[in-house]
Structures are given as structure tokens and as C-alpha cells.
N, C-alpha and C positions, 0 to 999 in steps of 0.2 A: 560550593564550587560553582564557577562558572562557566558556564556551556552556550558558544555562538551556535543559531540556527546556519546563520550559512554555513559554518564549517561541519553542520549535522550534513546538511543537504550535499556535503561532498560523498557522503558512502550510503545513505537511505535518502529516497525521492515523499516526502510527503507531502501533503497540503493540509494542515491544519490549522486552524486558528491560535494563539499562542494561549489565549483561557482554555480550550478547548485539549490542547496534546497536556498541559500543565494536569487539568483533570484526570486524566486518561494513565498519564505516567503514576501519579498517585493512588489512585487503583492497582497499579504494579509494584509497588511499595516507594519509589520515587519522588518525594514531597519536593513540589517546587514554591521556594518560600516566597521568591518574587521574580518576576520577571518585566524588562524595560525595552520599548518599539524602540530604538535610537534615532529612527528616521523620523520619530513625530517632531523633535525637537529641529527639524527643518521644515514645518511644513511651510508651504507655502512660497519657498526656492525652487529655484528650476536654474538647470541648463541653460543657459541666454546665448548668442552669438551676435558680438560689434559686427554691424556692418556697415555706420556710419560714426564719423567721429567730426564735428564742427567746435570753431572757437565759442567759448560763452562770452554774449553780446556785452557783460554787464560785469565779470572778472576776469582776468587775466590766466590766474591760476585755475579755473575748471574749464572744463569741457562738454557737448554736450553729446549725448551718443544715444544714438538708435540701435538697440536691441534689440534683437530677434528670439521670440518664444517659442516658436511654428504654427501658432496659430495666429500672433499680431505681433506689430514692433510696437515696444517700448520707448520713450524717450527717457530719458534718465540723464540727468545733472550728474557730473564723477571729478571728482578732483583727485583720482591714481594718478600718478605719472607714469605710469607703464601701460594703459591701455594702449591697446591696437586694434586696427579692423581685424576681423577674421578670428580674434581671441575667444575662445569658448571661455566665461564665465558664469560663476552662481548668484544670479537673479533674486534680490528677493523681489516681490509683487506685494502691493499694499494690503498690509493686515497681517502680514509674518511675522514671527516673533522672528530679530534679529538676539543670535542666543550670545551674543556680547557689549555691549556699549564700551567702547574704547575710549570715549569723552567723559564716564563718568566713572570716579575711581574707585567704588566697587562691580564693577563692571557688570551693573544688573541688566537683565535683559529688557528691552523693550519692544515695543508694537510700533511697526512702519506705516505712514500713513502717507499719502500721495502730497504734497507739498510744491511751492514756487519759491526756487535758490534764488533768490537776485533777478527777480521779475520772469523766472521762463520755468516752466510746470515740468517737473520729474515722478515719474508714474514706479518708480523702484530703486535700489541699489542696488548695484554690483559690490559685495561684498569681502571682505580683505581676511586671510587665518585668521587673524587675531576675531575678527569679528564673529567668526563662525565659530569662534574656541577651537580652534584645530591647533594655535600654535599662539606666540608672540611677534610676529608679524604684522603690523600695521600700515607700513609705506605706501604699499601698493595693494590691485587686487590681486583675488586668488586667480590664478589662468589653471584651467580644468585639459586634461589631454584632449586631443586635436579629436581624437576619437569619441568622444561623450557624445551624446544624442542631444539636438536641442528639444529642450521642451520634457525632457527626462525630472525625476526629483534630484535633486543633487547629491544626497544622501547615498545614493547608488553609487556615486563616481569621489566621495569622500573618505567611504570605508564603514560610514553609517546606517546603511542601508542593511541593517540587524537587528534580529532579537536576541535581546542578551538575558536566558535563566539561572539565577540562583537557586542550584536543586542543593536541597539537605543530602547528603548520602549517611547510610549505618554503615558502622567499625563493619559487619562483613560484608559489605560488597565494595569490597574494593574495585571490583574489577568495572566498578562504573565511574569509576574518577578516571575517566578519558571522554576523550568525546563516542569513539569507536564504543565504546561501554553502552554509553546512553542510545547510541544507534541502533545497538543491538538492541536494546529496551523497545523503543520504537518499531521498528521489525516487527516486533510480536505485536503493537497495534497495529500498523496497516500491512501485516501480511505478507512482507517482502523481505527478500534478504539483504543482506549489507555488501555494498561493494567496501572490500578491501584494498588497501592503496597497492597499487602496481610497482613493483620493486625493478628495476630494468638498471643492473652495473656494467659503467666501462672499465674494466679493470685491468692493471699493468700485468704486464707478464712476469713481471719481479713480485717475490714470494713475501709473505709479508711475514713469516716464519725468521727469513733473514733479517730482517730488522728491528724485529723487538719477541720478547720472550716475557710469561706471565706465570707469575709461580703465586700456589695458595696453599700458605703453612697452616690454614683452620678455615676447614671445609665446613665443620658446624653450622660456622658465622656466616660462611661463605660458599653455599654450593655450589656457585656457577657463575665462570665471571670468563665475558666476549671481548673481543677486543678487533678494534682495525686503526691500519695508518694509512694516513691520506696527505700525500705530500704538495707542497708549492701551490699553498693555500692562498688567494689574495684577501685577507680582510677587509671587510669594507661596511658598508649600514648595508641593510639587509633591504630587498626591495619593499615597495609599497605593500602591496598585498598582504608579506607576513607582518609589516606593523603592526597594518592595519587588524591583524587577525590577535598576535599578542598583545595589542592596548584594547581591542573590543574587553579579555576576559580579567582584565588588570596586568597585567607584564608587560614589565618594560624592555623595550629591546635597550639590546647591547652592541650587538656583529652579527656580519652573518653565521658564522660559526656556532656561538654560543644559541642564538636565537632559534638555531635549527634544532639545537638539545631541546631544547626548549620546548619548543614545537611538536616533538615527537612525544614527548612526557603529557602533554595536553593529549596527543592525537591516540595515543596509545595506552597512556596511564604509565607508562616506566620511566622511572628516570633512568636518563646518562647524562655520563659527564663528559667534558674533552682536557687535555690536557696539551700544552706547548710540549711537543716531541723532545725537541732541541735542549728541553729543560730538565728533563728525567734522567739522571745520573746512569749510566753503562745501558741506557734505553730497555730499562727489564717495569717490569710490575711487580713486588711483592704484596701479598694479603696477609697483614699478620696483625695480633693484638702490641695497643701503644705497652711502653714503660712505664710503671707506674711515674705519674708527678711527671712527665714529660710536656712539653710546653708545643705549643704550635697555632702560628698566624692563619686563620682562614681567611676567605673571599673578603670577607665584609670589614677586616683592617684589625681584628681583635684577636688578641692572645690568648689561647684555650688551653686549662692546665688538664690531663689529661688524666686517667686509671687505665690501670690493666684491664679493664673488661673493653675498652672502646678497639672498635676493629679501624686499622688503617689502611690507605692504600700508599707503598711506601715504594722508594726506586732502590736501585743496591746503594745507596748512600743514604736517604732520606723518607722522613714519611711526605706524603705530597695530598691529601684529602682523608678527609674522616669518611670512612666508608657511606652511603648513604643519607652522609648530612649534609655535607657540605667540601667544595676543595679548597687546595691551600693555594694563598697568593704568591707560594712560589712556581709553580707552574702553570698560570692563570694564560688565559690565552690575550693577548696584547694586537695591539696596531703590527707589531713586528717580526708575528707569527708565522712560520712556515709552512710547518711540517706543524699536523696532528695525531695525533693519540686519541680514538675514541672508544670510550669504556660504557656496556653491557652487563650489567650483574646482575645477579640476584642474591640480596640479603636478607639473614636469620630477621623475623619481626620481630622477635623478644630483644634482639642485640640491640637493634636501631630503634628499640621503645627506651631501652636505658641510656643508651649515649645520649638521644634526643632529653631526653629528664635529666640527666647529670649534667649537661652542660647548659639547658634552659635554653636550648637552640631548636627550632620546628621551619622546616624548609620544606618547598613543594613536596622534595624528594622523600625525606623522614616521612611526611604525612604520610606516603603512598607504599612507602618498603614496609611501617610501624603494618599497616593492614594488610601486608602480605600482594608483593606482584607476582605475576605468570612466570615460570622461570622458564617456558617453554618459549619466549619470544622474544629472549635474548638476542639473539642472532638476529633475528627479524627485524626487530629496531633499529640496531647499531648497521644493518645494512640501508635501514629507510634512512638513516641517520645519514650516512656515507653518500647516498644517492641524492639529495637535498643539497650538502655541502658541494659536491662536484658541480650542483646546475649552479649554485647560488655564488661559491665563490672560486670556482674552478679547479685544478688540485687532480692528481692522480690519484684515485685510491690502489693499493697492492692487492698481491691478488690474497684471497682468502680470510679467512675468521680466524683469528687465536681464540679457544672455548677451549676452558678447560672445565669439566663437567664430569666429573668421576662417577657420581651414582646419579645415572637417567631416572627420571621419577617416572613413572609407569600413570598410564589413567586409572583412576579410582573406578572401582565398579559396583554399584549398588545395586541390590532388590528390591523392587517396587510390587506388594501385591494388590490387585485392582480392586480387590474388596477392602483391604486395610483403605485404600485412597479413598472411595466410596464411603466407609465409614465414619469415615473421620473430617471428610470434608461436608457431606450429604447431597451426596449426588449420583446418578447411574450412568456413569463417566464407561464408555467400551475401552477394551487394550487402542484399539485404531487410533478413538479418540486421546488416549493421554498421549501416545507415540506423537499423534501430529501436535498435539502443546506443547510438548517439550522440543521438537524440533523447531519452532520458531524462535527457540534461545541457544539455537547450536548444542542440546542435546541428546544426541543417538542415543535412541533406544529401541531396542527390539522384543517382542515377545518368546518369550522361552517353554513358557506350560500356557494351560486355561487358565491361569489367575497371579502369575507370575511376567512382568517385564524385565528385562536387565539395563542400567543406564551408565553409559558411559561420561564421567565427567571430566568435561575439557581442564585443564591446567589453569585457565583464567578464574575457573567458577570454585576457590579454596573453603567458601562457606557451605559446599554441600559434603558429607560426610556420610550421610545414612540415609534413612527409605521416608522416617520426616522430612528431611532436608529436600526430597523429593514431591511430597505431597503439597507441603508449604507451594513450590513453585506452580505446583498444577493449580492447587488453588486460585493466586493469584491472574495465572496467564485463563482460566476458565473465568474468572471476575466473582468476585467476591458481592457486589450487586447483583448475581445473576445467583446464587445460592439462595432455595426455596426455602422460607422458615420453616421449621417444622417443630411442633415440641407433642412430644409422645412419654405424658411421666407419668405411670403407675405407683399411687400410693398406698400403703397399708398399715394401717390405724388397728390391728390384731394384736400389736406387740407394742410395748413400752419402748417408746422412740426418745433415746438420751439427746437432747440439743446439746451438753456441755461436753466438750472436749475431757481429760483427764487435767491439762493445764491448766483449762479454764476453773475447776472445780478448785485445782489448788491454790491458785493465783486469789480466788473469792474468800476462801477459809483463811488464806494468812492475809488478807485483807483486813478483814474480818478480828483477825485475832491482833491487827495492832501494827500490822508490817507493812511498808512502803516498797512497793518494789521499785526496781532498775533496767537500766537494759543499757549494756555496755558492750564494744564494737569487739567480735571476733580476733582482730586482727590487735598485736601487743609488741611491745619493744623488748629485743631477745635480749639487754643486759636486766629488764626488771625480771624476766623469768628466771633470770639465774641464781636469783634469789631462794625460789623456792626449789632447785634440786631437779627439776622437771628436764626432757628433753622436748621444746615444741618444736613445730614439723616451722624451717624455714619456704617462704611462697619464692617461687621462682624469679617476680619479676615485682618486687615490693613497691607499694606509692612510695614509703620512706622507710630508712631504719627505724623510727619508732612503728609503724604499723608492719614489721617482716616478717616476724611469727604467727600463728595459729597459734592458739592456746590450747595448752591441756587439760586449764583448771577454771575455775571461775571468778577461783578467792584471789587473787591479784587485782584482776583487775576491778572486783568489789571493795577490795583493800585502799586500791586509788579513788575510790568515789567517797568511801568511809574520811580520809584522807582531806578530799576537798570539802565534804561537811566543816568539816571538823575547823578549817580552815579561814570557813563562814561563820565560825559560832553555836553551830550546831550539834552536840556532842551527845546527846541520849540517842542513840539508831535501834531500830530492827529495821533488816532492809530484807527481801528476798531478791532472786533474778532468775529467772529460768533461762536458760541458754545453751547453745552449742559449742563443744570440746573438744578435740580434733587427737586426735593419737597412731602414730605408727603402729602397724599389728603383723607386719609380716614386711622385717630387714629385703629379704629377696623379691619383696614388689616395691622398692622402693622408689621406683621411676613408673610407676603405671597408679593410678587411681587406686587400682582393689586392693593396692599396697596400704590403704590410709583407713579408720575407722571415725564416724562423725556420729556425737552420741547426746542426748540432750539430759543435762542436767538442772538441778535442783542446788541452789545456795542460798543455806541463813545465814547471819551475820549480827550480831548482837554486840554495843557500844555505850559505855554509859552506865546513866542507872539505868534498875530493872523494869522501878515503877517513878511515876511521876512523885514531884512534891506535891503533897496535899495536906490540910490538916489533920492531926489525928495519924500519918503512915510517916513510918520513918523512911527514911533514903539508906538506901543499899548498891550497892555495884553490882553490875551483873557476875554470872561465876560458873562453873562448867556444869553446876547442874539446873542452872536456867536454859543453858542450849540441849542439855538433856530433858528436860521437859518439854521444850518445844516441838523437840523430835518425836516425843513420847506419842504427846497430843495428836501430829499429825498421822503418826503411823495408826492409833486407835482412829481416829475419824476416818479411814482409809478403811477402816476394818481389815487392817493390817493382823492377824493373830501371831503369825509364826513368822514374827521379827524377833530380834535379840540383841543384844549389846555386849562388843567383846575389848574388858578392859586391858590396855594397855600402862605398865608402870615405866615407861622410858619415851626417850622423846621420840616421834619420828618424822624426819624432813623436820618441817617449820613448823609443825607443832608440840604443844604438850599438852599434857593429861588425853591422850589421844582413846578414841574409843569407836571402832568397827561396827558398822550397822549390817547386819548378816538378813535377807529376807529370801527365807526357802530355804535356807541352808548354803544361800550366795551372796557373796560379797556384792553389799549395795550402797554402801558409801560409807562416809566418816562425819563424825564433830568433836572438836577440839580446841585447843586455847594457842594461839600463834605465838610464839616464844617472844621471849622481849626482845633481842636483841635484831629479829626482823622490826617490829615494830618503830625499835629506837633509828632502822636505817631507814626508815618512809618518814618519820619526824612522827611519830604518833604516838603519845604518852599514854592513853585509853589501853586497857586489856583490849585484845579482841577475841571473841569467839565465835566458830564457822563450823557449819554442817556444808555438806555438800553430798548430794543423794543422787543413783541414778533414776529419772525417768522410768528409764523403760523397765528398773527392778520394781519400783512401784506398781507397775501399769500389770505387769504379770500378777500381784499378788491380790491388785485390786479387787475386795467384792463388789462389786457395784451395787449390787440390791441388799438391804439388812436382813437376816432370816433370824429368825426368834429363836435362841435357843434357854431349852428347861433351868430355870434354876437349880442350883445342887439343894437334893433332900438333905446332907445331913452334913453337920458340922466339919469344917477344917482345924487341923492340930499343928500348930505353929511350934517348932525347936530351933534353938542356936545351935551352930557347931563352928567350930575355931579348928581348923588347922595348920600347921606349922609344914611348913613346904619350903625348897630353893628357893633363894632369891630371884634367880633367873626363870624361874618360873611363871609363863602366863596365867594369869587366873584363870581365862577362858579354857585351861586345859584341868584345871579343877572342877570347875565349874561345869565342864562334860560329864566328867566322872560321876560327880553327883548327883546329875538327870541319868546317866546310864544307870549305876546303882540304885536306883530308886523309885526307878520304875516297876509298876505301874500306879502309883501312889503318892511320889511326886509332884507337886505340878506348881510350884513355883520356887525360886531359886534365885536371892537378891543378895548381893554382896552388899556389906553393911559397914566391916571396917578390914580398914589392914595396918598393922604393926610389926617396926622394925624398932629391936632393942636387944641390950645384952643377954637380959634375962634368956633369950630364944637361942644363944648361940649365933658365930660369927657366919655371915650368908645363908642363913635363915630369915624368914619373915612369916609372920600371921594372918589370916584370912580368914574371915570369919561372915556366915550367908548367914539369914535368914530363910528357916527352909517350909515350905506350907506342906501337909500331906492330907491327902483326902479320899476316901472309896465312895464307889457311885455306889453300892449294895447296902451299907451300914455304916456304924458309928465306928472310929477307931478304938482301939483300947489303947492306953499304954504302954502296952507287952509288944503289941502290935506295929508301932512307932517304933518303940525302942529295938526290935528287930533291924528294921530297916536303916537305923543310925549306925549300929552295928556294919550290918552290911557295907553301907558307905565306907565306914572308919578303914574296912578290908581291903574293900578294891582300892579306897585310896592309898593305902599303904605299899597295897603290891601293886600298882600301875605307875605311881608316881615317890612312893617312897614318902609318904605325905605320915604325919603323926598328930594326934590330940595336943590340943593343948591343953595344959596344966593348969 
């Protein structure tokens, strides 16, 4: 953005050097990326004044004229036809860069040197717009106002006499995208306040109620929209001075009308717009959303197809400007303009970030509503606006503001405690002293307790929020170079100090064991989620339909990298990814944060063969007890004990042979084989199989240190048992039974096979463990076992209706 010093020095007096405030601002978080003197590129010009003018002895067509500097007269050779005595013009003096050469067709600049036209010696030029780059003007020279100074730089009396900075601003300070903003910055270095512009209206005594009416059908979009009319308007160019002030910072003028919106959007940071009175259908304002696929001409001559989400500004016939973008060229304001319309808003930022992205259109205005303006100076604008148009192009304004503004927004009010600020900055900052820092950026704050301030935050300042948002600023305005180093860090070397993360330990071991990891973007397109059955959380204000969702899972979008492999050539995968999963947890916060749960998970992914070609090993496909081993492996190197595996015989979602990872006695993820006919819709002929674990069930079970324990004294006694159970029966509900009955002598419990046939009867099936039994005190007997098989055979009969098989 760019910011004139002289139009700074209208509302704060400073003197700094322009390296020197550039520095200073940037210490207040304001990077100035560059900034340019406009007057060097005159040096050497001055103010001149003809006081003679004689024929040249030696041409017909020049002249020769004495110039006056205030300290010596000039002779100077001039072939203008329009000099005159008395004419104040700009002088160069030998050794100026003249910043145009008119004689030479890229019109590069060159160096003036003192010279003899046709035998009689000229000591400078008086030089023509074109010459000075002000315009294309050649003819003649430039004539400077009768008022100029002689002997002044010229630059003064050109509109050059500026520094022009390019400050970076961040997405939250908006409220420094004006000059008034940046004033305010200033302020806080040299200690003074800012003059605000003087608002003084002649207003008609006719109401301005009676002639136009402002209605807003979606206050969301639109919480507050000002409006004035200002009649018997003459159009015309706008004076010198605001040219001169809109091309210093790039803008072109238009009128004076347009030029003053304009003006006030630089001066203030808000846009408005104006609109031709005479043009607005039944002279009303509506604020409503477009028709979907509705079409409409803006400013700049193009056809804009439109969505329901874009907010309008429409009259009772017509839409007439895209809220905050831009207006329509039908009610543009023209040469034949009489009567104005000038509009005050304030727009939703998320509204005018999507309109501005769907139609690929970024205008002063979008820039400045997208990051949020004051909606508190609506009014105040649209009447600086009014007051400017009256001097500039004459015009009654009526009396009064049309504001419609149903819910007033109240000042935010935070707590600041002096020790949190102290702490966190490293400083012995008093309450006196934060009061008076924050009041050199316009914000009040008072002390409430001994260790408590309360701060009032103006409507301008939307990036403060909280008692950080507060500390942040004390920092800055106290100076970040003036913060003492200090480092005070007690360490203790008594205790086993882990440097590895949980991730990082995992990430090494499936390294380790052969796996390539990933890392793939949170953010997913909601028609591939709907693939897998999932609901993701859609984001508010998406880059695109493909990045809208949040993801619930991980395997999608593992699936798309498996996918692009695969695409490449590359078709044997182990990949992992460790990443974040996003899931709703509570319907009734579904508009606040704490409504949302963010959980980091764990995904394998296995593609291919198992094992490489090599001589000597045959080739095999991988298969669901390859991703059951993997899980195996990592849960024992975890020193996982009391994990388990709960098989499932039906599909669920998008997988099959699906199988429940339980650690504690809680559900800690799954692996599985993704059904074909997902597969067949990504193009991917490969099985796939995927675990996906949580984090944080890991990180609770984890031992971190190994501890020794005894080998068992005395032998284990290995038995089969088969039973015949409902089809619709889960094993893992067998498989409870089994460790319940069988306790305390139990202690391992492996499903081995299961069979469905006639022999068994219709919706029957077989299940059949291997079962381990072992006592810490002695050797089992036979009798002993067989007891306990017994047992089982019981409760499973009377728990689940379970029977021996034959």
C-alpha cells in the first residue's frame, strides 16, 4: 500500500527522516518495503521568473530571456511560443537531470549542460510537462501559479514535493490501510496525537428521509449501511491538489465526485461508493443476495455471472453494484450527473472474501471490507464524503444520514494482568506505564485491582480480541530493542530426559521396518469423502471445492497418493502418515469451536507384494494378515500388552475383513482390506490394506521404559476347541466368554479358523481358538485343563447358546 508523507503531515506533525520513520514504523510491526523522495528527481529546477524577453540575434524562431532565480538572472535561449515576462516557470540550472527528452523517442532522461544556441550562451531551460513527465504536452512551457516562490524547488509547486512509502500491511491490521491508520502508528513514535479531519455540513433543510429509502433483507452480510443525497452536483476534474494527492499513491482520477470516494477510502481506509441518483429505480436501496446464474455489467465494461452467496446493492427494479466489489455501470456516475447517492457500509469479510474469489475480481474496496473495516465510521465517512463533494463540486447535501444499523456493536473489553504482561514480555512494566502505551494508540484503559487493567477496544482495532492481543501491542509500542535478554534455565540431569517425541519414535521404527512415510494436506474434496460414508466438517470459507472439507480419516487421502504411485509405476507400497482428523463431537456446538474434536492419527497402507523379488523368495501379494502383523509388531515394540484384536465377519463402510484394535479395553483403531469396488472407482487394481490407529490410545498405553519381567517356571498346555455358534454372531463376543471362563489360567486366546457348511446347520458357523493355559504355582494336570474346557463349553452355552462341535 501506498502512503504520501504529505498527506501523513495533514493529521500528525513530524520530522523524520524517511530511513529513519521507515525503521521506527517496523519496530511497530509496519515493514516499509520501499520508499521514493519524488522531489529528487527534480533536483536541480527551481522556480524561475521572465523578466526579460529579447529577439535571438541569429534565429527567428527563439528568443532570448532572462530569468530570474532570487539570487542571479539566467540567460536562457527558449524557442516556447508562449513565454512571457512576468511568467513564473521551472528552471532547470546546468547539471539537472531533465526527467524527459522529448527529441529522443524513448524519451530517456538526460543531463543539462550550459551550451551556445546559434552563437549566444544559455545558462538553463525552462522546461515544457512533457519534459518534466507531468503530461504530453510539448508546445510550450510549463507557467507555474503566479503565487510560486522564485527560487523555491519546483517539485513543491508540481505535486512532487513527496515521499511516497510502500508499507507491507498483515491480513489483521486492517485498520492501517488508510493514511489516518498509519498516523496513528506515528503518534505512538513521536508522542502526539492525530488531528482528525474537521467535518463542518451546510445542509438543506429538506430531509433526506423524503428522498430515498434504504432497506437490508440480510443484515449478516450487511450490518450497517449509511447513506446521503447530494443534489445539483456539477461534475467536473477534480482540483490540482487532489490529483496531485491520487497519482502520488497510484490512482487515477476520474471527477470530482468519484475522486472524493476515493479519497476518503485512502484517508480513512473505508470504501464508498456513489451512485447517479436520477438512475436508481423508485430511488430506494435494497441489500439482498444475487439469483443464482444472474448476470450483471460492472464498472470496468464486463459481464459478471453471478451465485446466490454474492451480496448486492439493488434499487426496487434492479441490482446496481456487487456489494463491496465493485459498481454496476448502470448507475455509474457520468459527465451528466446531478443528483448523488452516496453509500457508507459495512460488509461481512467472509462475504466479500468469497465474492472477491468467485468472480476473480480484487478492488481497493474488497481488499479493505475482505480484512474487516470499522463499522463504527460509517457515518463519519459518508459525511466527510458529503463535505468534500459540496466544496469540490458544489451541490446541496439534505439534511441527515439514512443508517440503518440494527444491532450497535458495543466496545470489546478485555483484561490485562500486569504480571501476565511482565511475564511474558520480560519487563517490570507499572499499570501507569502500560495505561500510558496504550493510550498513544487510542486505547483507554484503566486500572481496576493491583494487578488487573481493563481496555477498551475501539471498533477500528478488530484484531484485538483478548489479554494477548493486548500484551502483543505493549510490547511493540514499549520496543522490542529495548527488551533485556535474559535466559534463566535450570537443568536436571537426575532423571532420564526422553529427546524423542512418541511420533518421533514411531516415524523411526516404521522407517526402520521398511515404510516410507507421507504427509498429505488436511483439507479434502467433499464428493471423494463420500466415498467412504464419513461425515467431514465443511470450512466456512473454502480456497476451492476440492480443499472444503476437513477430513475425518486419513485413508482417502493415503488412497490418492497410493493412487499416484501407482500411476508412476510404482506398485509395491508400505507408506505410513501421521496426521490430523477433524470430527464433530457435540451437534449443539456446532457453530462454536469446542463444538469440533482435532485428534492425531496413525495410517499404514500396504500395496503390492509383500516382499521384494529376489533370488531364492517367491512373490506373494500382500493380504490382511500382513497388515495384521505389522500392527502386531508395532503394538509389542510399544510395549503394548493389553491390546487385542476384535474380528469382524461382515463388511463395514469400505472395508472388508475388518478388524478392531481395542488398547485398555478402548477403541483404538482399525485394519482392514478396502473393498473392491471403492478401489475399482479411484482406478486402482492393487488390493489395498489400511490400519489406522489413534495417537493419543497409543501414547496412554505406552511403557516407555522396558521392565524385566520373570519367565514362567513351568510349562503351558495348549487345547483346541470348535464351537458352533449364530452366524450373526461376533467372535469377539466368544472370545470374551472364553477369557471370562477361564480365568485365571487362561492366558492366550487365538482364533485359528471359522467354518460355514451344511454339516453345521442353516445360520450356524464354527469357530474354532487355540487356547494356551498356564498356573504360576505348578504344572497343570490334565484333569485340571479338562476342568476348565468344561467350564468354558458351560458359560458358553448359557451366555451365548454356543455348542461343541462334533
Amino acid at each position: 500500500m501506498k502512503i504520501s508523507e504529505n498527506w501523513l503531515k495533514k493529521y500528525i506533525g513530524f520530522k523524520l527522516a524517511p530511513e529513519n520513520l521507515s525503521e521506527r514504523l517496523l519496530m511497530l510491526g509496519l515493514e516499509v518495503e520501499a520508499y521514493e523522495d519524488l522531489s529528487e528527481k527534480y533536483a536541480g529546477i527551481v522556480v524561475g521568473e521572465v523578466v526579460e524577453i529579447q529577439n535571438h540575434p541569429n534565429a527567428d524562431r527563439l528568443t532570448v530571456c532572462k530569468v530570474s532565480t532570487e539570487d542571479s538572472i539566467k540567460q536562457v535561449v527558449c524557442g516556447a511560443p508562449n513565454v512571457k515576462i512576468g511568467q513564473k516557470v521551472a528552471l532547470a540550472l546546468p547539471g539537472a537531470i531533465i526527467p524527459r527528452n522529448q527529441h529522443d523517442k524513448e524519451g530517456e532522461p538526460f543531463r543539462l549542460e550550459s551550451a551556445k544556441i546559434r552563437g549566444v550562451d544559455s545558462e538553463g531551460m525552462m522546461c515544457s510537462e512533457a519534459e518534466l513527465d507531468l503530461g504530453e504536452n510539448a508546445e510550450g512551457i510549463l507557467v507555474l501559479d503566479s503565487s510560486a516562490r522564485v527560487g523555491d524547488p519546483v517539485a513543491k509547486y508540481i505535486g512532487k514535493n513527496d515521499v511516497i512509502y510502500e508499507i507491507s500491511v498483515t491480513p489483521n491490521r486492517a485498520d492501517c490501510l488508510s493514511h489516518i491508520g498509519v498516523a496513528r502508528e506515528i503518534g505512538a513514535i513521536v508522542n502526539k496525537k492525530i488531528k482528525y479531519p474537521e467535518i463542518k455540513l451546510r445542509e438543506s433543510k429538506e430531509s433526506v428521509a423524503k428522498y430515498a429509502k434504504v432497506e437490508v433483507l440480510d443484515t449478516e452480510k450487511c450490518p450497517r449501511y449509511s447513506a446521503r443525497v447530494i443534489r445539483n452536483v456539477k461534475i467536473g476534474p477534480s482540483p490540482k491538489w487532489l490529483q496531485d494527492l491520487l497519482n502520488s499513491v497510484g490512482m487515477r482520477p476520474i471527477n470530482n465526485v468519484v475522486d472524493v470516494t476515493n479519497f476518503v477510502l485512502l484517508e480513512y481506509g473505508h470504501p464508498l461508493h456513489a451512485f447517479d441518483y436520477d438512475k436508481l429505480s423508485g430511488h430506494k436501496i435494497i441489500v439482498k443476495t444475487a439469483k443464482e446464474g444472474e448476470q450483471f455489467l460492472t464498472l470496468d465494461g464486463k459481464q459478471r455471472t453471478l451465485n446466490s452467496d454474492v451480496l448486492m446493492i439493488c434499487d426496487a427494479e434492479k441490482p446496481v453494484a456487487i456489494a463491496g466489489v465493485m459498481g454496476g455501470a448502470n448507475t455509474e456516475i457520468s459527465a451528466d450527473t446531478k443528483n448523488v447517492l452516496l453509500e457508507s457500509a459495512y460488509f461481512s469479510p467472509p462475504c466479500i472474501r468469497r465474492t472477491s474469489k468467485y468472480l476473480g475480481l480484487s478492488t481497493e474496496a474488497s481488499y479493505r471490507f475482505e480484512r474487516g473495516t470499522d463499522i463504527n465510521i460509517t457515518v463519519e465517512t459518508v459525511n466527510r464524503a458529503a463535505q468534500l463533494i459540496q466544496e469540490l463540486a458544489g451541490g446541496e447535501v439534505l439534511k441527515g444520514v439514512i443508517d440503518v444499523y440494527p444491532k450497535k456493536k458495543k466496545p470489546a473489553i478485555v483484561k490485562v494482568r500486569v504480571s501476565r504482561v511482565n511475564n511474558i514480555v520480560g519487563t517490570a512494566l507499572s499499570k501507569k506505564e502500560i495505561v500510558s502505551l496504550l493510550k498513544k494508540i487510542e486505547l483507554p484503559s484503566k486500572p481496576v485491582s493491583r494487578d488487573e487493567i481493563i481496555v477498551e477496544v475501539p471498533s477500528f482495532r478488530n484484531d484485538i480480541k483478548e489479554e494477548i492481543d493486548i500484551i502483543e501491542e505493549v510490547a511493540r509500542l514499549y520496543g522490542y530493542n529495548k527488551i533485556e535478554t535474559k535466559t534463566h534455565a535450570n537443568i536436571d540431569f537426575s532423571f532420564n530426559v526422553r529427546k524423542d517425541t512418541l511420533e518421533n519414535e514411531l516415524r523411526e521404527y516404521l522407517v526402520g521396518s521398511g515404510f516410507n512415510e507421507i504427509l498429505t494436506i488436511s483439507l479434502q474434496d467433499e464428493q471423494s469423502m463420500s466415498l467412504t460414508g464419513d461425515n467431514p466438517i465443511r470450512t466456512l470459507n473454502p480456497v476451492s471445492e476440492e480443499m472444503s472439507v476437513l477430513r475425518p480419516s486419513l485413508v482417502l487421502s493415503a488412497i490418492k497418493t497410493v493412487k499416484s504411485n501407482l500411476y508412476h509405476g510404482i506398485k509395491h507400497l508400505r507408506l505410513f502418515e501421521i496426521g490430523n482428523v477433524f470430527h464433530l463431537k457435540d451437534e449443539q456446538l456446532r457453530n462454536s469451536l469446542d463444538g469440533y474434536n482435532e485428534e492425531l492419527h496413525l495410517l499404514l497402507i500396504l500395496c503390492g507384494n509383500y516382499t521384494p523379488v529376489t533370488y531364492g523368495n517367491s512373490m506373494r501379494k500382500v493380504d490382511i494378515l500382513d497388515i495384521k502383523g505389522e500392527v502386531s509388531a508395532l503394538l509389542s515394540k510399544f510395549c503394548l500388552d493389553n491390546y487385542r484384536f476384535i474380528y469382524y465377519d461382515t463388511y463395514k463402510d469400505i472395508y472388508e475383513q475388518v478388524v478392531t484394535v481395542e488398547i485398555n479395553n478402548e477403541y483404538a483403531g482399525f485394519f482392514g482390506k478396502i473393498v473392491r469396488e471403492i478401489s475399482e472407482k479411484l482406478d486402482i487394481e492393487e488390493p489395498l490394506y489400511v490400519c489406522e490407529l489413534k495417537i493419543d490410545s497409543i501414547q496412554k498405553g505406552w511403557a516407555r521404559e522396558r521392565k524385566f519381567t520373570v519367565l514362567p517356571k513351568y510349562p503351558s498346555v495348549l487345547r483346541d476347541l470348535a464351537l458352533v455358534v449364530d452366524i450373526t454372531l461376533p467372535q469377539e463376543a466368544l472370545e470374551k466368554v472364553i477369557w471370562e471362563a477361564g480365568k485365571p489360567l487362561c492366558k492366550k486366546v487365538s482364533l485359528f479358523d471359522v467354518y460355514i457348511g451344511q454339516q453345521l446347520g442353516e445360520s450356524k458357523k464354527s469357530l474354532a481358538y487355540n487356547i494356551e493355559f498356564r498356573a504360576e504355582d505348578h504344572t497343570l494336570t490334565d484333569q485340571e485343563v479338562d476342568k476348565v474346557i468344561e467350564k468354558i463349553i458351560e458359560y458358553a452355552h448359557r451366555e451365548l447358546n454356543a455348542v461343541l462341535r462334533k
